[in-house]
Wavefront OBJ file of the C-alpha trace (Angstrom):
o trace
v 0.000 0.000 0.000
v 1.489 3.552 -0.961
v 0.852 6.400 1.183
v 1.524 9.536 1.640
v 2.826 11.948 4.584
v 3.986 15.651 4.586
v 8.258 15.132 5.341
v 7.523 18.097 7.353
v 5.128 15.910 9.757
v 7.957 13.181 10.287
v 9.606 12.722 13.355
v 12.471 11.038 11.459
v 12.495 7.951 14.175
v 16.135 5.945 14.497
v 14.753 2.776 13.082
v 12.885 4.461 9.996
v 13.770 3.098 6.925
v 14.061 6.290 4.697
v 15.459 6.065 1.159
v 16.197 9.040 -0.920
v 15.913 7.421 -4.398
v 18.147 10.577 -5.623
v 21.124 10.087 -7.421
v 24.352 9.893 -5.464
v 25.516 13.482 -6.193
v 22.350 14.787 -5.323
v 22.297 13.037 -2.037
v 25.762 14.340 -1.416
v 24.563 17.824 -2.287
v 22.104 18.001 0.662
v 19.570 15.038 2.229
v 17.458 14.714 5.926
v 19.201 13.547 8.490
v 18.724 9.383 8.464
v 18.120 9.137 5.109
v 20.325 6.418 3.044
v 20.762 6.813 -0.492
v 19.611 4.051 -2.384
v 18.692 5.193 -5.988
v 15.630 4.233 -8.106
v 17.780 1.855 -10.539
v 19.437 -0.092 -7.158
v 15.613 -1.339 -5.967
v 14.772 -4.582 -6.270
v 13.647 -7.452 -5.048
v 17.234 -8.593 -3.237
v 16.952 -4.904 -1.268
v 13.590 -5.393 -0.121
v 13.935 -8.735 1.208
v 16.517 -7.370 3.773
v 13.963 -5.661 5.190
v 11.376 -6.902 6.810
v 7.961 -6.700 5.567
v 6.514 -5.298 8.818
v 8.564 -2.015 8.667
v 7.266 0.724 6.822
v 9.892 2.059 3.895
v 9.632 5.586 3.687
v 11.136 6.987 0.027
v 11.767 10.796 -0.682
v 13.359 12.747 -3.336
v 14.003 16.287 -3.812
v 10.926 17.260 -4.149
v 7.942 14.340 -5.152
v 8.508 13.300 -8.863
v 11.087 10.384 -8.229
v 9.780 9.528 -4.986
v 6.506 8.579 -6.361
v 7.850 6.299 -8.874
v 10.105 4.657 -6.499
v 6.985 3.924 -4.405
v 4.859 2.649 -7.354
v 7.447 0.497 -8.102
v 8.582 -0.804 -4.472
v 5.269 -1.779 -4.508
v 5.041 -3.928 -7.812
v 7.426 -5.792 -6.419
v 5.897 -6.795 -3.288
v 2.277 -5.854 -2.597
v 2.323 -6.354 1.577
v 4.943 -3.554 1.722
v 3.556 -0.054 3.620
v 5.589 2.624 1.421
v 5.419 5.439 2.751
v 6.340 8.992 0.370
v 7.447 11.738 2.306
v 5.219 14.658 0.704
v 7.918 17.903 -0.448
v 10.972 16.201 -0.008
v 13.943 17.522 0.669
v 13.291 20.933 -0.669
v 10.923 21.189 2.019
v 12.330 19.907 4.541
v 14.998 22.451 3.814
v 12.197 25.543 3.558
v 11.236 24.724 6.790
v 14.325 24.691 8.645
v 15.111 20.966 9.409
v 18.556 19.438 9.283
v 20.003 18.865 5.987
v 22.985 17.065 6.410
v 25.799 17.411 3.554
v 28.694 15.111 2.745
v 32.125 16.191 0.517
l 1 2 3 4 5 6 7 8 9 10 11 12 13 14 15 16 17 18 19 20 21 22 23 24 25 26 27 28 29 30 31 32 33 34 35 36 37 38 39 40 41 42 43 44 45 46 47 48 49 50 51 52 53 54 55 56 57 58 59 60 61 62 63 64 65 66 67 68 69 70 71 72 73 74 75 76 77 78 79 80 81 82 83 84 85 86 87 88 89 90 91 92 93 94 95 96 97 98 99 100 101 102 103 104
């Protein structure tokens, strides 16, 4: 089931599974604090099965576009998962103030 939540109503909790389905250089550039990179051509079927199906997987992008396509296609590949889009991404998340976490 896809859903959908504002990123700036997420409390970003320690055992979240976020993806930002970016591209690496935009991850570098700027991404919410938790967040792992995994971009839309690494999911598949071998990443989702090391996670398991009772957690939530919450994708986000820069701003919606990718992370919607991620989601429709995290869940073609298995059906039971909860995906969860975070709504604005990480330009919002940025507009309102939260940590945005860079690497060189």
């Amino acid at each position: 089931m896809i859903r959908e939540l504002p990123i700036t109503t997420f409390s970003f909790p320690t055992s979240a599974i976020v993806w930002d389905v970016r591209d690496p250089q935009a991850y570098r550039e700027g991404h919410v604090q938790s967040a792992q990179n995994q971009p839309m051509d690494s999911l598949n079927a071998e990443l989702l099965a090391t996670i398991p199906v009772a957690e939530p997987i919450y994708v986000l992008c820069g701003g919606g576009t990718k992370a919607g396509k991620a989601a429709v296609l995290l869940e073609a590949l298995d059906q039971q998962r909860d995906i969860v889009i975070l709504v604005g991404g990480t330009r919002a998340a940025k507009a309102a103030g939260m940590p945005i976490e860079t690497e060189a």
